[in-house]
N, C-alpha and C positions, 0 to 999 in steps of 0.2 A: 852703501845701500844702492840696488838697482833703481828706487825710482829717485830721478832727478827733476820731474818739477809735477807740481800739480794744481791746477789756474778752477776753479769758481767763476764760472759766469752766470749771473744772474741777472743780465737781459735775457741771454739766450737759453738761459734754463739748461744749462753744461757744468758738468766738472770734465775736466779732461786730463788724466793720469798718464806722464812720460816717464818708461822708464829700460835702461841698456841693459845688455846681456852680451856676455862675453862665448856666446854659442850660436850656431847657423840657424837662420830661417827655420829651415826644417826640422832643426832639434826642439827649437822653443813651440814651435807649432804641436810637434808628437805630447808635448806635457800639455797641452790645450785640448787637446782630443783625445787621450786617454785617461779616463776615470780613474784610473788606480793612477797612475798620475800627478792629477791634482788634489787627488785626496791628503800628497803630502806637503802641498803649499795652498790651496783654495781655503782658507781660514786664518786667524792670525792665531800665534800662539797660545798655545792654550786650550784653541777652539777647534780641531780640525776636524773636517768635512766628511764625510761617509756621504759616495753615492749610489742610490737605494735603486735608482732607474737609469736607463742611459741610453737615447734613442738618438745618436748623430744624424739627422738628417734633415733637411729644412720643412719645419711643418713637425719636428720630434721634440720631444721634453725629455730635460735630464731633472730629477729630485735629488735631494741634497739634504743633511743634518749636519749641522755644528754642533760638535759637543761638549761643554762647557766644563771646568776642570770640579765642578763640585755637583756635579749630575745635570747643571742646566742644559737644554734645548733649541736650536733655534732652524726651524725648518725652511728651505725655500725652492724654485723650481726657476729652471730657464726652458724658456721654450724658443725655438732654432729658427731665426728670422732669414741667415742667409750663411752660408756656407763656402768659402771660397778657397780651398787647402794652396796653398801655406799661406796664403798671403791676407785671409781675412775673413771674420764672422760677427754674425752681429745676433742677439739675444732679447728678449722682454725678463727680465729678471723680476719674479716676485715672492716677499712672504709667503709661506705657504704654510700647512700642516703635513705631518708628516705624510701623507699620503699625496700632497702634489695638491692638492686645492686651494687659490689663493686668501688671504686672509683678507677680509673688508676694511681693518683699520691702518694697513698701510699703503705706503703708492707702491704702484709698479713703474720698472725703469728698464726705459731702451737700450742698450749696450752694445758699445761697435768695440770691438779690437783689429786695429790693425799693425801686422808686421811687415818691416821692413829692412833689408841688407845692411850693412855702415861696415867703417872699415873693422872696429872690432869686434862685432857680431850680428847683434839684433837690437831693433829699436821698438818697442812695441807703445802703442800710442791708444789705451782705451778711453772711449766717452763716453760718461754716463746722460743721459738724455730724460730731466724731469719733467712730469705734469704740473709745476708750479715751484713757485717761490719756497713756499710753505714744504713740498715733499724735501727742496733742499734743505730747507732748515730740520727738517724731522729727522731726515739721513745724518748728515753730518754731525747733528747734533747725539745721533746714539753712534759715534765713531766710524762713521765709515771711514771718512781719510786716513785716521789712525790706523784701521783693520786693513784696509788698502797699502800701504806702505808695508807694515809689519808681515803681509803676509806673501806681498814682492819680494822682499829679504828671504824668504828659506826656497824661492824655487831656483837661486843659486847651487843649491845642493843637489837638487834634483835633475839638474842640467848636465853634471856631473856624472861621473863614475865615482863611486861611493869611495872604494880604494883611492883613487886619483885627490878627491875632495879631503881626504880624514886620514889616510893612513898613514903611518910614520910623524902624525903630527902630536901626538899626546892627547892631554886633556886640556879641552880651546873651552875659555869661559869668555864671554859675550856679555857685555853689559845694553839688554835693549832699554830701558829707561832706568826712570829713579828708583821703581821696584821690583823689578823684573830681570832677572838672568838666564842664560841659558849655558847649558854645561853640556861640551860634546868630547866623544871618545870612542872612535872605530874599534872592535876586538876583534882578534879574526877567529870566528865561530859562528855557529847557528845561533839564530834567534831563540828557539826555544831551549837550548842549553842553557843560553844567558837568559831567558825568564826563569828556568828552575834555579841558579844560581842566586836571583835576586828571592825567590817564596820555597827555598825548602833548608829547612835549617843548617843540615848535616853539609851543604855547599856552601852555604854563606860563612859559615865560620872559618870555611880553608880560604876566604879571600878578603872578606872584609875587615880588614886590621889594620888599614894606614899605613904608616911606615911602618919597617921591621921597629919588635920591641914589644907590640903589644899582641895583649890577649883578649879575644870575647868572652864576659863571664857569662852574660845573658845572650840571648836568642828565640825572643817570641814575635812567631811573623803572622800578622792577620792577613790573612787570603779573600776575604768577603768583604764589601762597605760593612759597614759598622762596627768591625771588630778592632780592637787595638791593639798595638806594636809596641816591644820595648829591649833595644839593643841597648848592652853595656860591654864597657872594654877598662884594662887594669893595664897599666904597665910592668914589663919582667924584668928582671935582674936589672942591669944598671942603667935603664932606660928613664929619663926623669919628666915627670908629668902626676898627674893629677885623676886617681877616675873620672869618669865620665860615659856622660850615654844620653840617646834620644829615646822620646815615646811618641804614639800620635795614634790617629784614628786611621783607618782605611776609607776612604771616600768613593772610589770608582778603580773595578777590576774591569776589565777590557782582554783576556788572558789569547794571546802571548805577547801585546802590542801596548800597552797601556795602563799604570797604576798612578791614581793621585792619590795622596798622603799627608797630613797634616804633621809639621815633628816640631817639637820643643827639647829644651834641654830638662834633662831629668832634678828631678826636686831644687827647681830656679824660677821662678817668677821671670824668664827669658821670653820675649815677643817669638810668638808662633808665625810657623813658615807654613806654606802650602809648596808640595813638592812633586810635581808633574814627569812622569817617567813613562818616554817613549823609547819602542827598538823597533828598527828597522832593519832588516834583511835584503845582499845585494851580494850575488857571487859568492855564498858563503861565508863572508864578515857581517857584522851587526852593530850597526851606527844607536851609540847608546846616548839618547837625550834627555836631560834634566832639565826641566822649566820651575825654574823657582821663584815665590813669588814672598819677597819680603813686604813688611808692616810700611818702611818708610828707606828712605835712603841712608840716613845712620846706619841702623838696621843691618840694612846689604851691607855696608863697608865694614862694620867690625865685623862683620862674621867670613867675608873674603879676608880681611888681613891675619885674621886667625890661619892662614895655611890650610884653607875646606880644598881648595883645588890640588897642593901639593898632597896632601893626603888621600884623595880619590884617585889621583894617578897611580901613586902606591899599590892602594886596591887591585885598580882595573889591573896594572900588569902582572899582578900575583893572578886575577881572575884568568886572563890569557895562560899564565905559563905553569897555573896546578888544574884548570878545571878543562880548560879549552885548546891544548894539546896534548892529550891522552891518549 
């Protein structure tokens, strides 16, 4: 995890966040100052950020949306106290509405970020700076520290060349807490080839099959919130298993960037997942992420030792090698 400490003061009305980076001043600066950017590390997972406005300049306002995996919302704006490329900036960060205007029932907060050289990269040192005891306790009490950490972790990727960070590595599953996972898998294609592969039927069946062996009997894929989904798969000849299949609601389309999903096991009284699916595009490959969010910690672990990861690998390289070199 890039952040390695994070100190609460509350004489001084501080939280102060360290955390290293294994890339130059300059790099981790460029993801501080470009919007597209931090749109894919400025929120934690699950939540990420759309910026709607973006005026770098001291005395300019950036707007911002969190968007939550079940249609939630959370709006906020920075307005640009001091600007000093590469080496440092400093912010008033507040709740807002989605238009940039700040909200009365929470506090606003000063924000310095600064970076600094080390020998193995970058040391970036931000300090939150409250109007009271009380706004700490209100912050930290709706997760900042957690959101803060959580969403230090993915600007590792970002810092990255997407090839360099994911390819030739498979499918890397991550355990962020007790119920939270994340599932990654570089393909090399465009993004919106691997969005119709995931929402059009006649493509999903040439790849989503798991290991060799098996067959999709069903293939119904809801394309809109509120519709519902229901894949099934048979085993052939002398392949031995069990049918089986998901169903689930569609929650939030985002098209070609974004589907959450609810999936259960098909006629099982099985605890329901919430199934968070990003793609990213870089150089022509597409970094496919699953944020998945289980019931409890059991939960996650029977259903990772079930082989979910060696079986999606399967997939993904059938998806690369019948859909995505043609």
């Amino acid at each position: 995890m890039p952040v390695t400490d994070v100190t609460t003061d509350t004489e001084n009305l501080t939280m102060t966040v360290t955390a290293d980076f294994a890339a130059p001043v300059e790099r981790v600066w460029s993801a501080y100052s470009d919007p597209r950017q931090l749109e894919r590390f400025w929120g934690p997972p699950g939540w990420p950020a759309t910026f709607t406005s973006w005026d770098h300049t001291v005395g300019g306002r950036a707007n911002y949306t969190m968007n939550g995996p079940r249609g939630e919302r959370s709006s906020a704006s920075w307005e640009f106290l001091a600007i000093e490329a590469p080496s440092r900036f400093e912010v008033i960060d507040t709740f807002a509405d989605e238009d940039g205007k700040p909200l009365a029932d929470f506090p606003a907060t000063r924000m310095t970020f600064d970076f600094e050289p080390t020998a193995e990269g970058t040391r970036m040192v931000s300090t939150s700076h409250f109007p009271s005891v009380e706004a700490i306790e209100q912050l930290v009490g709706m997760g900042m520290v957690e959101g803060l950490k959580m969403s230090m972790a993915q600007l590792d990727t970002v810092l990255q060349d997407l090839r360099d960070y994911a390819q030739g590595k498979g499918t890397r599953v991550e355990l962020l807490d007790d119920t939270h996972v994340r599932i990654t898998r570089l393909v090399d294609g465009p993004r919106e080839l691997v969005w119709r592969a995931f929402n059009e039927e006649e493509l999903m069946r040439r790849w989503m099959l798991g290991p060799d062996g098996w067959e999709m009997t069903e293939c119904v894929i809801g394309t809109e919130p509120g519709q519902s989904y229901r894949n099934s798969w048979v085993p052939v000849g002398d392949t031995e298993g069990q049918p089986f299949g998901f169903e689930g609601e569609v929650l939030l389309i985002d098209a070609p960037r974004r589907a959450v999903t609810t999936e259960r096991m098909q006629g099982m009284a099985s605890p329901e997942t919430l199934n968070d699916l990003n793609l990213y595009e870089e150089d022509g490959a597409t970094l496919i992420t699953a944020l998945i969010e289980y019931p409890d910690k059991e939960t996650r672990d029977m259903i990772l030792a079930t082989g979910m990861a060696d079986g999606m690998e399967a997939s993904y390289a059938r998806l690369e090698r019948e859909l995505l070199t043609v």
